[in-house]
C-alpha positions as CSV (number, residue, x, y, z in Angstrom):
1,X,-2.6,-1.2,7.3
2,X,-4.2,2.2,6.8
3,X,-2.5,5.7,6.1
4,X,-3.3,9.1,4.5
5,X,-1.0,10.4,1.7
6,X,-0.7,14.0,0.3
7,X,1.7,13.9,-3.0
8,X,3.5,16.8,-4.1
9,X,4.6,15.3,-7.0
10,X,4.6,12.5,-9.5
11,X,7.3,10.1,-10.0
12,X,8.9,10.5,-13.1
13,X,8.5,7.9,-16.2
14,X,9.5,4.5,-14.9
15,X,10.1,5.4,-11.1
16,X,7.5,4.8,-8.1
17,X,7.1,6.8,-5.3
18,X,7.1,4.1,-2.2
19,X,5.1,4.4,0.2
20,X,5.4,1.1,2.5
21,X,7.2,-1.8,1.9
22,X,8.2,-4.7,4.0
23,X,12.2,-5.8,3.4
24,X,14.4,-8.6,3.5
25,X,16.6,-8.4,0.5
26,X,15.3,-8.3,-3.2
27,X,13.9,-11.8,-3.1
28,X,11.9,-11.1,0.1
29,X,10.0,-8.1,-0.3
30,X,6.1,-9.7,0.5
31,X,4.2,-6.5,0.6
32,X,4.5,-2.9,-1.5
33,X,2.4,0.0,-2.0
34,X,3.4,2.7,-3.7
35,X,2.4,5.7,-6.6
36,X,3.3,4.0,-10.2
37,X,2.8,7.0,-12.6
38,X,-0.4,8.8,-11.2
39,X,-1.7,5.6,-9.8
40,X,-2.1,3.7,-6.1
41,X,-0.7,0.1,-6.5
42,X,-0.7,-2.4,-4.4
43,X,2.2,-5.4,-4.9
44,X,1.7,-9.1,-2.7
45,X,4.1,-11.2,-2.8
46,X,3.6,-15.1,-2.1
47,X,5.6,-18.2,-3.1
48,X,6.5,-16.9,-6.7
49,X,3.6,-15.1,-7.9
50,X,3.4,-11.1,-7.6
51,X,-0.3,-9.9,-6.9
52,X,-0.9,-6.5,-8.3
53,X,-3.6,-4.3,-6.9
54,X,-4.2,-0.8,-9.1
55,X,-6.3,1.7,-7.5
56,X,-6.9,5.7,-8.9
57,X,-5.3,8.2,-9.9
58,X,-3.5,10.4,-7.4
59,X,-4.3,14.5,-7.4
60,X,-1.2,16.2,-6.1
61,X,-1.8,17.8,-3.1
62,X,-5.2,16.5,-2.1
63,X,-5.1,13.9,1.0
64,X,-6.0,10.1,0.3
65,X,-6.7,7.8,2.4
66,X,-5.3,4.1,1.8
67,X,-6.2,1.1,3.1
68,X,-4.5,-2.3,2.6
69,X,-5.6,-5.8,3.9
70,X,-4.0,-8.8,3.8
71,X,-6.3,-11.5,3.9
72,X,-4.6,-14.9,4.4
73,X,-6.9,-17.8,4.5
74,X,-8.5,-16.1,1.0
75,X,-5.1,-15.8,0.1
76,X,-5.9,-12.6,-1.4
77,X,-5.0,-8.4,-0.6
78,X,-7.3,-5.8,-1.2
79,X,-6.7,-2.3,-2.1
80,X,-9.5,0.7,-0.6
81,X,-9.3,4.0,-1.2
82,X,-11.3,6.7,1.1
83,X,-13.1,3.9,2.5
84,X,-14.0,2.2,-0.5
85,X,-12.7,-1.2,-2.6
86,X,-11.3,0.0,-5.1
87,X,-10.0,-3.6,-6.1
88,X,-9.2,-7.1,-4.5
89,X,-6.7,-10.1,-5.9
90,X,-6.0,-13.7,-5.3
91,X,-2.5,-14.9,-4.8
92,X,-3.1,-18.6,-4.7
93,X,-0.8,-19.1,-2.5
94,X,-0.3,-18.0,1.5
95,X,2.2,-14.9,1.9
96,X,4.8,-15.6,4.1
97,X,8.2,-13.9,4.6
98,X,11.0,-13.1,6.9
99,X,10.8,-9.2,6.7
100,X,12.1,-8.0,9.7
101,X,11.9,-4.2,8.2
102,X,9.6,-2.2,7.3
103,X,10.5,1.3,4.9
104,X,7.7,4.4,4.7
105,X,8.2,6.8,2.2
106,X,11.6,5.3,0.8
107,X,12.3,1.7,-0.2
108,X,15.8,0.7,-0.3
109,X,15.8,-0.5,-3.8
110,X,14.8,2.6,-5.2
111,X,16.6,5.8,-6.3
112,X,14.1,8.4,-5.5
113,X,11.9,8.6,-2.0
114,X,8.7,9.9,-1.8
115,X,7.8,13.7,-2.2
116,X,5.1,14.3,-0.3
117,X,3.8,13.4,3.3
118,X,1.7,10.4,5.3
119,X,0.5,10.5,8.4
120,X,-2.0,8.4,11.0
121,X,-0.4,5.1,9.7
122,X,-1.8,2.3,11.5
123,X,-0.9,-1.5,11.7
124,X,-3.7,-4.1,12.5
125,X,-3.0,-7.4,13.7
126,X,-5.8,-8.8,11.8
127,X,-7.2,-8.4,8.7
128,X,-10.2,-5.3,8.6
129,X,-13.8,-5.9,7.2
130,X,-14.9,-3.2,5.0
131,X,-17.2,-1.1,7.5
132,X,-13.9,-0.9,9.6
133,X,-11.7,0.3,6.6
134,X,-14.8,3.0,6.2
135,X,-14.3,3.7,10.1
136,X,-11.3,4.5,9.8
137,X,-11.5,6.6,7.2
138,X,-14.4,8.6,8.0
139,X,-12.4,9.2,11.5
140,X,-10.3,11.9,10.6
141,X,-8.9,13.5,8.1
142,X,-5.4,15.2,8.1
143,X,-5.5,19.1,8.3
């Protein structure tokens, strides 16, 4: 998946601001991103492990673009940011799930939503390689 983000503000001490997150109930949540203090993160879950993936720091009001790819026979996510890794994690074991809902800008878990905007979000049936992630990126960037 791939998006742009422009935050207004931070979250407060021990909130996120959500950004995408796939939903069953609070044992079935496989995949999260969202803005933990000033930073991206990146949350995979498989089997019983959570994979966490930090990125940078977040400058209110600038545009970001985020990429996040799921790559299943490594077993592993990895977190770009404006077309560049910014980190990569093994789960040791295969995500799977039965999220049949997918939340942007809010998660239902979660007291606050997000305060500030996304746009061009994109879902790939596959996983990307890194010149596409840079592609995409480099494509556009929100006015």
């Amino acid at each position: 998946m791939t998006f742009w983000l422009k935050l207004d503000s931070y979250p407060v001490a021990r909130e996120r601001a959500p950004l995408f997150s796939t939903w069953v109930d609070k044992n079935d949540e496989p995949l999260r991103v969202s803005v933990v203090g000033r930073l991206v993160v990146s949350e995979m879950v498989a089997g019983n492990r959570m994979t966490v993936c930090r990125g940078p720091e977040v400058k209110l009001g600038d545009w970001l673009h985020i990429a996040v790819v799921v790559q299943t026979r490594r077993r592993a996510q990895e977190l770009y940011v404006n077309g560049q890794l910014v980190n990569a994690r093994s789960s040791g074991q295969t995500a799977g799930s039965k999220a049949t809902r997918i939340w942007l800008g809010r998660h239902p878990g979660f007291a606050k939503s997000l305060d500030g905007s996304l746009s061009q979000f994109a879902f790939y049936g596959r996983a990307l390689s890194k010149d596409e992630v840079k592609k995409v990126w480099s494509a556009q960037k929100p006015k």
